[in-house]
MINUMI-950190 format. One record per atom (N, C-alpha, C): x, y, z. Coordinates in steps of 0.05 Angstrom, whole numbers, padded with zeros to 5 digits, always signed. Layout:
BEGIN
XYZ
...
END
This chain:
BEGIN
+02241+02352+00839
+02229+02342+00865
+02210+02363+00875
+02192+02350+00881
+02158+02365+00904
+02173+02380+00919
+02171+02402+00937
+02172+02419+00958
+02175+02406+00975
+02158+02384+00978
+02139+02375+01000
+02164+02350+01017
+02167+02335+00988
+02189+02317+00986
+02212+02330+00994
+02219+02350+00984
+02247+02354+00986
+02262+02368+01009
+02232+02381+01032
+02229+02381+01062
+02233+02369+01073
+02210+02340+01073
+02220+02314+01084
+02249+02303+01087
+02260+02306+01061
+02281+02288+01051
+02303+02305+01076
+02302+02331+01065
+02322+02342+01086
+02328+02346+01109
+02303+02347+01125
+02295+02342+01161
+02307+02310+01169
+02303+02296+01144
+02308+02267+01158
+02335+02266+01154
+02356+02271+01133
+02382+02278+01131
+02391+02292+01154
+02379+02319+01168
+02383+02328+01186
+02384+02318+01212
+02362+02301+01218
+02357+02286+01239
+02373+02266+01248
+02386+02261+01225
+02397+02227+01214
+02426+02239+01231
+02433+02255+01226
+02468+02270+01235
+02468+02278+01251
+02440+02295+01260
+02449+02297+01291
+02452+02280+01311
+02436+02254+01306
+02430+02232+01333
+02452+02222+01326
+02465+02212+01300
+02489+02200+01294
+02513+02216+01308
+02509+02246+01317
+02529+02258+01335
+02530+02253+01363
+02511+02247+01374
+02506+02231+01402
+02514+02222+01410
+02542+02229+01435
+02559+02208+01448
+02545+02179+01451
+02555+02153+01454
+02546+02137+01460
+02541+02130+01491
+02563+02145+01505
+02568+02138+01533
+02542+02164+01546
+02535+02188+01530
+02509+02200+01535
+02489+02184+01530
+02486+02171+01509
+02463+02150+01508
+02447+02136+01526
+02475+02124+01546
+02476+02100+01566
+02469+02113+01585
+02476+02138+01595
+02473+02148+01606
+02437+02158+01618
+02427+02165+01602
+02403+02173+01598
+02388+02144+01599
+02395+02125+01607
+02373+02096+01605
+02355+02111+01637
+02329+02098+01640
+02315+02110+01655
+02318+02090+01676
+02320+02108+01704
+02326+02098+01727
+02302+02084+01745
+02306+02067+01760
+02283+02046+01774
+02276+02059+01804
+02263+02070+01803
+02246+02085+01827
+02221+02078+01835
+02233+02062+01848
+02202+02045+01872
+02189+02067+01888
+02166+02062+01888
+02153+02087+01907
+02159+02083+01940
+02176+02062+01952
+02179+02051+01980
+02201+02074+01976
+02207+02082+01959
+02243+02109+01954
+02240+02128+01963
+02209+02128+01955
+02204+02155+01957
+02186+02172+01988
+02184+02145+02000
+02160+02140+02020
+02184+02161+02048
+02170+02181+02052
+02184+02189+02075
+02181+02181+02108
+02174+02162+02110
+02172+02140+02131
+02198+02129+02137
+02216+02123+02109
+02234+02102+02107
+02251+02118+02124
+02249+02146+02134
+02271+02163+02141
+02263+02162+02168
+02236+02151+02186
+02245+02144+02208
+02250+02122+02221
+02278+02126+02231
+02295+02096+02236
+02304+02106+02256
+02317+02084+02279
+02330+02082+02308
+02339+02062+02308
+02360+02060+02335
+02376+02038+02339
+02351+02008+02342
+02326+02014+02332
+02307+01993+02347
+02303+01984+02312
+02293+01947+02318
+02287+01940+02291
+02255+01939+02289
+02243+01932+02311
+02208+01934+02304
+02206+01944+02330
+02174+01956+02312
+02156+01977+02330
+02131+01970+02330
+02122+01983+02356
+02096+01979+02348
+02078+01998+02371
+02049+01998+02363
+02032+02006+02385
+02017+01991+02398
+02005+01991+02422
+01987+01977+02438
+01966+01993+02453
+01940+01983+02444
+01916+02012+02453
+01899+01983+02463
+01882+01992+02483
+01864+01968+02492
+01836+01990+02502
+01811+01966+02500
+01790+01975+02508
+01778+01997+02495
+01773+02009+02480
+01774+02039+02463
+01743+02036+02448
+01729+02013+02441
+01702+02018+02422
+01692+02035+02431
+01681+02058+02430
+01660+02070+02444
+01652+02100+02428
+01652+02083+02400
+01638+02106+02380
+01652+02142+02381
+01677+02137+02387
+01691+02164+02394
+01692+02175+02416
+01676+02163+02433
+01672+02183+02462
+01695+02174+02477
+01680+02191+02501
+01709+02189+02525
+01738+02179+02526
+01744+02201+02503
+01766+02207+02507
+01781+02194+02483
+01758+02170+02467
+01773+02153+02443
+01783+02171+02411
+01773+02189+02414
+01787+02211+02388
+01814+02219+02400
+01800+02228+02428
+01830+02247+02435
+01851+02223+02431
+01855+02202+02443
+01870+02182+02438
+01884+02177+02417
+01863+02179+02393
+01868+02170+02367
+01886+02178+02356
+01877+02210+02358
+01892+02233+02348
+01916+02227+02360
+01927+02224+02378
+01951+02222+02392
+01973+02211+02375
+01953+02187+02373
+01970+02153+02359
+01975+02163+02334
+01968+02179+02323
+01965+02187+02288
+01993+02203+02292
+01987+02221+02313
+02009+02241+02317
+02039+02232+02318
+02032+02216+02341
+02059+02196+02345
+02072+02178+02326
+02054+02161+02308
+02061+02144+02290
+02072+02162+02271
+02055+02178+02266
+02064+02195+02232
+02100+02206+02246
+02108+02201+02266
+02136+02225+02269
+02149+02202+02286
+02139+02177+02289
+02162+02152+02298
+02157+02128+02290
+02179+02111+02278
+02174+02088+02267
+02156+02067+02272
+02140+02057+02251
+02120+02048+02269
+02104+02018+02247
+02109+01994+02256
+02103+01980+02239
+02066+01960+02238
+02057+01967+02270
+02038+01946+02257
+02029+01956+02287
+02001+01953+02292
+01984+01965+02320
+01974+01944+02335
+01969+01930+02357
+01957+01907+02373
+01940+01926+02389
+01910+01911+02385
+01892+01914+02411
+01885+01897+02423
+01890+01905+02454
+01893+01890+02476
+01857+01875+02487
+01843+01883+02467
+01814+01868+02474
+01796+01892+02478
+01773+01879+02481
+01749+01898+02488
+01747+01919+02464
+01746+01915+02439
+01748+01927+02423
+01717+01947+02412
+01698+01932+02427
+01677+01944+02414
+01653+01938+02439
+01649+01966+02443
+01625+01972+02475
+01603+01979+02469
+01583+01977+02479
+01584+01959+02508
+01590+01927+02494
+01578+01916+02469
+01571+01889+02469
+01576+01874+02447
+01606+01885+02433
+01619+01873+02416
+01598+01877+02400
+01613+01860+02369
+01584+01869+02348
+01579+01851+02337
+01549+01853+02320
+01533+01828+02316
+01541+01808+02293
+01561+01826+02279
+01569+01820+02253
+01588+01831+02239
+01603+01817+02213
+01622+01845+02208
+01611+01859+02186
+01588+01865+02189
+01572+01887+02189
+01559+01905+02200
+01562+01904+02222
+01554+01916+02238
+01568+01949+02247
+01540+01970+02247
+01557+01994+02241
+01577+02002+02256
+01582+01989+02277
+01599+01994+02305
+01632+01997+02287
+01633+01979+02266
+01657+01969+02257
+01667+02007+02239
+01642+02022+02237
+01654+02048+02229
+01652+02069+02248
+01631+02062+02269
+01631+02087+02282
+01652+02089+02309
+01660+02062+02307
+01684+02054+02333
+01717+02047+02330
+01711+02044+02294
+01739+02034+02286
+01750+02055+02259
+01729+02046+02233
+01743+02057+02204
+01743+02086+02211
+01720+02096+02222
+01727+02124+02229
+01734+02149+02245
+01753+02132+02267
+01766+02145+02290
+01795+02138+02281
+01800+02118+02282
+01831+02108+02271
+01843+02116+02243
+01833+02143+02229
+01839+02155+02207
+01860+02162+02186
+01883+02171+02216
+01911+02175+02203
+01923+02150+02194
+01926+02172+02171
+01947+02155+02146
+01968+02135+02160
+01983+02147+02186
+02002+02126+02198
+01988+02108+02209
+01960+02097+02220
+01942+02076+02234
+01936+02057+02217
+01937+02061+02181
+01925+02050+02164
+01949+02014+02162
+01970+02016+02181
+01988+01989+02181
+01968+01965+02190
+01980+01948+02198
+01969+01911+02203
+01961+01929+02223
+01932+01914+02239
+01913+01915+02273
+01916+01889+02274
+01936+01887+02297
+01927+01855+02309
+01909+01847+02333
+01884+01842+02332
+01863+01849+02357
+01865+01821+02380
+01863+01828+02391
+01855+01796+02415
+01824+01812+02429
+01806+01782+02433
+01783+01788+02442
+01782+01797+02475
+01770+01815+02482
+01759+01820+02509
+01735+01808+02517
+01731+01815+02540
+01702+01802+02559
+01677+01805+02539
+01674+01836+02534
+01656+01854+02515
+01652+01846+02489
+01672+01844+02485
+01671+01824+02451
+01658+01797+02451
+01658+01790+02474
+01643+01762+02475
+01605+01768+02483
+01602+01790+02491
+01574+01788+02488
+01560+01790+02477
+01574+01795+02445
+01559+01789+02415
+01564+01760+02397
+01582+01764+02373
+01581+01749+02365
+01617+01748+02359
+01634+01738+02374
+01668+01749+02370
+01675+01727+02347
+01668+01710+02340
+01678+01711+02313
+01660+01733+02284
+01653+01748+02288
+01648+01767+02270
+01675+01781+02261
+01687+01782+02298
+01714+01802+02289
+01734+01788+02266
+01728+01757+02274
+01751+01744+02256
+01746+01744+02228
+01716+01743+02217
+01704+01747+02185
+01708+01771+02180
+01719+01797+02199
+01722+01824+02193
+01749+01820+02181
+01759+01798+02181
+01786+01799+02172
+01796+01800+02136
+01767+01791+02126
+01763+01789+02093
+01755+01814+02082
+01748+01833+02097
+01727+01863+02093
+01755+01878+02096
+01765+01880+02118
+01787+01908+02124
+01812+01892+02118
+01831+01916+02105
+01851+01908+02095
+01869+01907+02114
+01867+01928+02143
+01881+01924+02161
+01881+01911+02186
+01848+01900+02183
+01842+01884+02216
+01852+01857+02213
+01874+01844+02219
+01893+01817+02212
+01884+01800+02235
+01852+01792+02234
+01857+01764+02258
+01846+01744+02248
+01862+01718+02250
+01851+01699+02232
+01841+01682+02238
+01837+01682+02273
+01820+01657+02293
+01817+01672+02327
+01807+01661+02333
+01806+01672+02362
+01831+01671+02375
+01843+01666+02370
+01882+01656+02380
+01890+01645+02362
+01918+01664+02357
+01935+01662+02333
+01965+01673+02342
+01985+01667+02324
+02016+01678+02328
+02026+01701+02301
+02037+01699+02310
+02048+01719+02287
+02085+01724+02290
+02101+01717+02264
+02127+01720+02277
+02133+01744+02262
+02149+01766+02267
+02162+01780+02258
+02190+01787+02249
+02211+01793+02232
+02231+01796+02229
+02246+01818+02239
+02265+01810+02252
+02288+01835+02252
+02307+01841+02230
+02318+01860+02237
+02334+01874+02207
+02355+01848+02200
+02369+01844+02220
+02395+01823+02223
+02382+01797+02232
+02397+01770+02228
+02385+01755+02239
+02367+01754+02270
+02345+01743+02265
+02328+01746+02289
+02303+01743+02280
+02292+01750+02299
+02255+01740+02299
+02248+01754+02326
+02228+01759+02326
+02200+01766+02354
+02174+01744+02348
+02163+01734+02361
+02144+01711+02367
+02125+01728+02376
+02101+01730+02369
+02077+01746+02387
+02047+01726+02382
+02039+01715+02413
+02028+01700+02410
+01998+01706+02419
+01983+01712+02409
+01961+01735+02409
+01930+01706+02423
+01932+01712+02449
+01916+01693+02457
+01883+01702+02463
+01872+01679+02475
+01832+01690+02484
+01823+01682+02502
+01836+01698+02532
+01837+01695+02548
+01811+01687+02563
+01787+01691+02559
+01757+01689+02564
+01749+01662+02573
+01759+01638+02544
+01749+01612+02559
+01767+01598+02576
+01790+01617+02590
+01803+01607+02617
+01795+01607+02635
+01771+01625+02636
+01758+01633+02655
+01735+01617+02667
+01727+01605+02685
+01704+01582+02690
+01682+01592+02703
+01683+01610+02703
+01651+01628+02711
+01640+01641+02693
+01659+01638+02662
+01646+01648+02639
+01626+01637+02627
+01636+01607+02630
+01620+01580+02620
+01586+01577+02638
+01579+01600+02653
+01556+01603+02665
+01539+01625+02664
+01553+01646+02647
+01549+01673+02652
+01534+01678+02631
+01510+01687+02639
+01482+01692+02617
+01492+01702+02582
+01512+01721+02590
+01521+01729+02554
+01550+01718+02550
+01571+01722+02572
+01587+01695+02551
+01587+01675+02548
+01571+01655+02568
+01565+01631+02566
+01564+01609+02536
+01543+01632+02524
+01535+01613+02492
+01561+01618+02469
+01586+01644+02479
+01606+01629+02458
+01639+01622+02473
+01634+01619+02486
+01654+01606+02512
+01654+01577+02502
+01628+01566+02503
+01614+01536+02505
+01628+01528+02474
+01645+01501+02486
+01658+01483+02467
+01681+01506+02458
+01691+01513+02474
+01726+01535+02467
+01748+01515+02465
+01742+01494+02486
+01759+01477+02491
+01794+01494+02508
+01794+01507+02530
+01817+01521+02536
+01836+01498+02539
+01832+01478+02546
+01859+01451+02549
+01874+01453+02521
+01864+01463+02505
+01871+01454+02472
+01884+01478+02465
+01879+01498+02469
+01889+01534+02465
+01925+01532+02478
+01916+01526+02512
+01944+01520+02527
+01959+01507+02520
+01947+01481+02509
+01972+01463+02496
+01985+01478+02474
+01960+01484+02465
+01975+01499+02430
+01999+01529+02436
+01989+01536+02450
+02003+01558+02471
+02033+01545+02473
+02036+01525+02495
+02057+01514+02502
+02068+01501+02484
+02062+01491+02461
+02084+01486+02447
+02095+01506+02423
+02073+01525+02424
+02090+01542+02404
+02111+01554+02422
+02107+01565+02446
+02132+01567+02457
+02152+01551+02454
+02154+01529+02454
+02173+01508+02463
+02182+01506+02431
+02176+01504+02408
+02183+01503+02393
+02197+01532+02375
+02193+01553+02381
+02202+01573+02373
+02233+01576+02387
+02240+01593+02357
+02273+01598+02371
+02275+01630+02371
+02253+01646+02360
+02255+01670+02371
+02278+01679+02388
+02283+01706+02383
+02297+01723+02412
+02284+01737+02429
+02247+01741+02423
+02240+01750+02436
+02216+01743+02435
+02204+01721+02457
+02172+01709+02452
+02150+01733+02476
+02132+01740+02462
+02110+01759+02470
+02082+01748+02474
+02073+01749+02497
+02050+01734+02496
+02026+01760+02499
+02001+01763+02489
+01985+01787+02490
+01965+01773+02490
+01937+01782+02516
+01919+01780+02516
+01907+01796+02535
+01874+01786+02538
+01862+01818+02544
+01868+01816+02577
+01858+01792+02603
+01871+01800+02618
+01891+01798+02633
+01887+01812+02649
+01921+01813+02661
+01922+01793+02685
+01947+01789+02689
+01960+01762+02703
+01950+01777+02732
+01965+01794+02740
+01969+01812+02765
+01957+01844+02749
+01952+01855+02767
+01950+01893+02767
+01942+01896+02786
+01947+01928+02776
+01942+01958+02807
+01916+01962+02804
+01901+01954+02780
+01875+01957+02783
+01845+01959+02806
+01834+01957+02800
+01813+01942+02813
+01809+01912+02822
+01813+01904+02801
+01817+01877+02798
+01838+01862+02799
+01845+01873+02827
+01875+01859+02841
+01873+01832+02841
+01852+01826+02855
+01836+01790+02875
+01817+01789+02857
+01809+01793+02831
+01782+01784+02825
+01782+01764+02814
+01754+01745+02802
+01757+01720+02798
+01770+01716+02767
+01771+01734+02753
+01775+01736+02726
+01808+01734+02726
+01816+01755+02748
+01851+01755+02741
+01861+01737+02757
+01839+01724+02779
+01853+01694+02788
+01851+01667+02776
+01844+01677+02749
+01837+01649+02736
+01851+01654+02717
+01861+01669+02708
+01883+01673+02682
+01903+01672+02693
+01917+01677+02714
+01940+01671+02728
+01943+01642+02734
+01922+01631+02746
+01920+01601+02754
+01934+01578+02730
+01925+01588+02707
+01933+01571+02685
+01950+01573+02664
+01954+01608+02669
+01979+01624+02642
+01997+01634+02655
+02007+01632+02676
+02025+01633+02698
+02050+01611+02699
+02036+01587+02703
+02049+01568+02691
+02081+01569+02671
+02057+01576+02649
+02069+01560+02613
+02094+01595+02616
+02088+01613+02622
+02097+01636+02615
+02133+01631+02627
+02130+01628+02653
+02148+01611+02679
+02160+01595+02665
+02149+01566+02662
+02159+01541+02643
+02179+01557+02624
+02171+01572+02603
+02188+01584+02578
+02200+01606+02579
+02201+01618+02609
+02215+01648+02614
+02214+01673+02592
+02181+01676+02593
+02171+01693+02571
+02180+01724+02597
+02187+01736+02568
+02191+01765+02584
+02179+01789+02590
+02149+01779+02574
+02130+01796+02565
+02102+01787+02567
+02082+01800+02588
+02061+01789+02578
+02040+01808+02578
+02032+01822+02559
+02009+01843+02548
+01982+01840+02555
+01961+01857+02569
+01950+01853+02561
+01928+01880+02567
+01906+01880+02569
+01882+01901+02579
+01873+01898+02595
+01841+01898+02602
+01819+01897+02608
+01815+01912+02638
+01838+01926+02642
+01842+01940+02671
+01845+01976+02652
+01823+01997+02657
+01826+02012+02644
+01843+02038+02649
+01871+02029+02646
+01893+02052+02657
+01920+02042+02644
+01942+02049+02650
+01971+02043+02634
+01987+02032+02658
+02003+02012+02655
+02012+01992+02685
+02033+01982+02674
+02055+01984+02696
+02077+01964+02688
+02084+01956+02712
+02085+01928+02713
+02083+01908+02739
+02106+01890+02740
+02119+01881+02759
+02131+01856+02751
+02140+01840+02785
+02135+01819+02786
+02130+01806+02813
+02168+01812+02816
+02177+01804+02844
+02202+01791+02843
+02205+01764+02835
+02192+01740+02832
+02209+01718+02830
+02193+01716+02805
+02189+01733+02792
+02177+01708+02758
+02184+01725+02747
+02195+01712+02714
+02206+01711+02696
+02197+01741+02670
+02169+01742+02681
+02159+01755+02659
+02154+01785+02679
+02158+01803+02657
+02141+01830+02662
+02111+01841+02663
+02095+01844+02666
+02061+01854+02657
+02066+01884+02649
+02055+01883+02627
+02045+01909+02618
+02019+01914+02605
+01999+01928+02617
+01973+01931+02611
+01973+01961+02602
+01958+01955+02582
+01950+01988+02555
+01915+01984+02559
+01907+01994+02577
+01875+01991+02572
+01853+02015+02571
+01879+02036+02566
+01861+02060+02566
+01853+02077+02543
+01855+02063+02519
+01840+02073+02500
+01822+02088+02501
+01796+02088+02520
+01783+02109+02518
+01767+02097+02559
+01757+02113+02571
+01749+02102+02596
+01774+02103+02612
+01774+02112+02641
+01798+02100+02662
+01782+02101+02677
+01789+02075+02691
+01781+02071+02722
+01804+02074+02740
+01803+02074+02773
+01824+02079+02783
+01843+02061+02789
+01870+02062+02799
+01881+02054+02808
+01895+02049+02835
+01912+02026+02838
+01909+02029+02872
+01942+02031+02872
+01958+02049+02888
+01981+02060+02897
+01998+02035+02920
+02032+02036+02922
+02041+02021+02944
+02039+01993+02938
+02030+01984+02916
+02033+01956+02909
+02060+01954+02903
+02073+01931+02920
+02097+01928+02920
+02118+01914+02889
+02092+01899+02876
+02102+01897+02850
+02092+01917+02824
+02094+01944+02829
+02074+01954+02812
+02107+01976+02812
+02114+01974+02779
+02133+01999+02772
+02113+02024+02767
+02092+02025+02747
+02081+02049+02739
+02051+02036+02742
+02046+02059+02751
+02006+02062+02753
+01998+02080+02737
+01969+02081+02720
+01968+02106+02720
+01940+02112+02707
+01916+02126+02719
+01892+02119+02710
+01887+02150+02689
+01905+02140+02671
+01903+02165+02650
+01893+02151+02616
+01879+02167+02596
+01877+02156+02573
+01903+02166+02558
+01906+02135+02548
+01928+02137+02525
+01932+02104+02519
+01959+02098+02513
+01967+02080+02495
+01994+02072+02501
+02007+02055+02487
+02028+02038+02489
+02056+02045+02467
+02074+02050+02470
+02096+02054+02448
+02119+02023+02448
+02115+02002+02434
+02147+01989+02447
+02162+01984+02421
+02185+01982+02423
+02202+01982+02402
+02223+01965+02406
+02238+01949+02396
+02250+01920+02396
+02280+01916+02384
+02293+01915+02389
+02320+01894+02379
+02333+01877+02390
+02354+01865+02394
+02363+01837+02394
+02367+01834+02427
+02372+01854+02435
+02382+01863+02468
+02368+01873+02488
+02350+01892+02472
+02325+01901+02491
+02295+01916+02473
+02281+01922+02499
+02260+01925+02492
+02248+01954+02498
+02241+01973+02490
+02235+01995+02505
+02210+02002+02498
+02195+02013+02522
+02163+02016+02536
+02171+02041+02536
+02146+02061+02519
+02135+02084+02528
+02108+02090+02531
+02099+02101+02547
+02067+02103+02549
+02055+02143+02544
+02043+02140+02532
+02032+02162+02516
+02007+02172+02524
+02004+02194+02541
+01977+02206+02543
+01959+02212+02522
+01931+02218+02532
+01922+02228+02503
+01922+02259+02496
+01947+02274+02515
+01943+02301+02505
+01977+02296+02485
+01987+02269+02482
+02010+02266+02483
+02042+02265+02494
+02035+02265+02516
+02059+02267+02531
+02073+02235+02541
+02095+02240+02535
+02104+02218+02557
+02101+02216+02575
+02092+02196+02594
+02084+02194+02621
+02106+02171+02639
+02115+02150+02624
+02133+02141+02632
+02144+02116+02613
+02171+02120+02619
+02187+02102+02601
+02204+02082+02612
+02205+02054+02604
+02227+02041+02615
+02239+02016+02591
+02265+02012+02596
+02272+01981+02581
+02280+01960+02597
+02266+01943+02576
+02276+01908+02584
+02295+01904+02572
+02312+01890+02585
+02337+01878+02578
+02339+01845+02568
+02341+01837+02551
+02346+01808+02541
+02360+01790+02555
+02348+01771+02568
+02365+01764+02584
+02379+01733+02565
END
């Protein structure tokens, strides 16, 4: 026999006896294990007695200025070190005049590249403001095929969410603008107000309420019912009250979100059902007015919204933009 051969021959004899020595139950042992990268995701490690989270920032387009980085940074800060599943903006997303298209560069110099951190990169669920209407606001909704994170799929839409255990949250993301009847005259929102049809929105409104079995129905839009704002008496927040006041009452919603008042507010009348909470200080504050007898927190500072959810309650934190807590409270499930 060859050298060459008789090398071969013997390595494979060799080979042949050792693996044939190989416990079997080591064999089994060694099968390779199934490691999802969600295993490995150090997110999964922040958890609380709460089953969904989320953030709420309103009013903020404004190409990074006043005060919308410092903001940003906050929300990055906060998100990256507390559970955090999906972001809502409360309107007015893009200043002065919404944008012309979803191409339009506003969509980077106001959105893809201020909202950076890795923890901001979850679902944006936007509702339109006044401002957004003095361009072209369905652009925002065709922005929805471009960004993987901007989720709006019509000018008013719902969205249900799951809790860990049985349950649900309802969030009913409305467009507050064609409630308004002095819009339908007004040199720049006039031309996309016209044919909104708001009788048709409210209905659609009211029966998704009525049909949902949720534990916790959320209604969000840009303005607010009541605030400490400026715009205590104005014609804008007396005409969204006039008609979403109502349905909210009717269905004993406990929550109603929204902006367009530029400060952090938590309101709640004595005899109605629902709470107000306005996030509109993304970037800009205007002031506020003190001694309002339904007014829990005022506060004409920039920052943002924290709330977090399970079967029983609800808990509100509001976040400066140097990061501080500024004030906290919970709702109770009634």
């Amino acid at each position: 026999m060859k050298r060459r051969d008789f090398m071969k021959s013997t390595l494979g004899t060799a080979l042949g006896a050792g693996l044939s020595a190989v416990p079997m139950a080591l064999a089994a042992a060694s099968r390779p294990t199934m490691i999802e990268s969600e295993d490995l995701n150090s997110r999964a490690y922040l958890q609380d007695e709460y089953d969904l989270h989320f953030v709420a920032l309103g009013d903020w387009g404004r190409n990074g200025a006043d005060h919308q980085v410092q903001v940003a940074q906050q929300m990055g800060k906060w998100t990256a070190n507390h559970p955090n599943d999906f972001i809502i903006s409360t309107g007015d997303n893009f200043y002065p005049s919404g944008v012309i298209s979803e191409h339009d560069p506003l969509w980077h110099y106001s959105f893809e590249n201020v909202y950076t951190d890795f923890s901001l990169q979850w679902d944006w669920y936007p509702t339109l403001g006044n401002h957004d209407y003095k361009s072209d606001p369905d652009a925002q909704v065709r922005y929805s095929a471009i960004s993987r994170r901007w989720k709006m799929p019509a000018r008013y839409y719902s969205k249900t969410f799951k809790l860990r255990e049985q349950g649900e949250v309802l969030m009913a993301f409305i467009d507050t603008n064609p409630l308004i009847p002095e819009f339908y005259k007004h040199s720049e929102y006039g031309p996309h107000v016209a044919g909104q049809q708001p009788d048709k929105q409210l209905a659609w409104l009211d029966k998704l309420l009525a049909e949902s079995s949720a534990q916790w129905k959320i209604v969000v839009g840009h303005h607010p019912i009541y605030t400490a704002g400026p715009r205590t008496e104005n014609y804008d927040t007396l005409a969204v009250r006039k008609v979403l006041e109502p349905i909210l009452q009717k269905h004993e919603i406990p929550v109603y979100l929204s902006g367009h008042e530029h400060s952090m507010q938590h309101l709640k009348v004595s005899d109605k059902s629902f709470q107000q909470f306005i996030s509109g200080s993304g970037s800009e504050v205007t002031p506020v007015k003190k001694g309002l007898p339904y007014s829990r927190f005022e506060a004409s500072t920039y920052g943002f919204m924290y709330f977090a959810i399970n079967k029983t309650q609800l808990s509100v934190q509001c976040i400066d933009h140097e990061g501080s807590v500024v004030y906290q409270t919970i709702v109770q499930k009634k």
